[in-house]
C-alpha positions in Angstrom: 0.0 0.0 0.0 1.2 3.7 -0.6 -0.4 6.7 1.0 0.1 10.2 -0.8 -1.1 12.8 1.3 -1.5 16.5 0.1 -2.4 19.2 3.1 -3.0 22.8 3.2 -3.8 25.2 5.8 -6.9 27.1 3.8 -10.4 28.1 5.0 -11.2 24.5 5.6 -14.0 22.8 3.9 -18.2 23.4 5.4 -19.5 20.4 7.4 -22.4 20.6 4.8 -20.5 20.9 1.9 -18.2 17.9 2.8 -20.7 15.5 1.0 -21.0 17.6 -2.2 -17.1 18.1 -3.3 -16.7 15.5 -5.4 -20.2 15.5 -7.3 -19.6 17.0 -10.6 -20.0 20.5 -11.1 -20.0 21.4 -7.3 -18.0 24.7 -6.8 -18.5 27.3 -4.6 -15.9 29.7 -6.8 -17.4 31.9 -9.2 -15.2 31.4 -12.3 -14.9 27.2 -11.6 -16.7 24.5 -13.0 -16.8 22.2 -10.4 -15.3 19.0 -12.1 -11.8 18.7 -10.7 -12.2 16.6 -7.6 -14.7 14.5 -9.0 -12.2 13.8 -12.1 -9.8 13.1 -9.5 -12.1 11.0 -7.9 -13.1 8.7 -10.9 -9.6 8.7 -12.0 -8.0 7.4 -8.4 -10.5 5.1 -8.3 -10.1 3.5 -11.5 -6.4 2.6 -11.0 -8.0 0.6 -7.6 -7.3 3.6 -5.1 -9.0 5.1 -2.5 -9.5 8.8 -1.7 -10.6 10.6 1.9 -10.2 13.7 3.4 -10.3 15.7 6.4 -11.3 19.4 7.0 -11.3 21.8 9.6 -12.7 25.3 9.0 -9.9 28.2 9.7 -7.7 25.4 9.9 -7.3 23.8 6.3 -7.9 20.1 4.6 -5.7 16.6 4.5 -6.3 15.0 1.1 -5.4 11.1 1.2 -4.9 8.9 -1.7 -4.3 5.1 -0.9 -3.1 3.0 -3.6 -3.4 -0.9 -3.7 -0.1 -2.1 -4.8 -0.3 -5.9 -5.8 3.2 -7.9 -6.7 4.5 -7.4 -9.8 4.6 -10.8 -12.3 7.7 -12.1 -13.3 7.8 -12.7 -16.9 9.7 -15.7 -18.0 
């Protein structure tokens, strides 16, 4: 298993928007469209990963991304 973790120390993320950030075309920024964590999302998942997070408001967000690493085949 490997774990790449990305943090910052931004505004945090709203209890009731925690739900809604990786639907497509949730944004709460006036010029975004809303699709980047949910492309994330589809893409981590499709290589067999996981992603979580965890968010604090005034205190910033902990993005985690856990990829299932299965032995590599020897080739004869």
């Amino acid at each position: 298993m490997y774990l790449f973790e990305v943090a910052d120390i931004g505004i945090g993320i709203h209890e009731e928007d925690k739900e809604k950030i990786f639907d497509d075309f949730f944004t709460l920024k006036k010029s975004g469209t809303g699709l980047g964590l949910g492309i994330c999302k589809k893409i981590i998942e499709e290589h067999d990963a996981d992603i979580s997070f965890e968010s604090e408001i005034s205190k910033g967000s902990i993005f985690r991304v856990i990829f299932k690493v299965t032995p590599l085949r020897e080739t004869e």
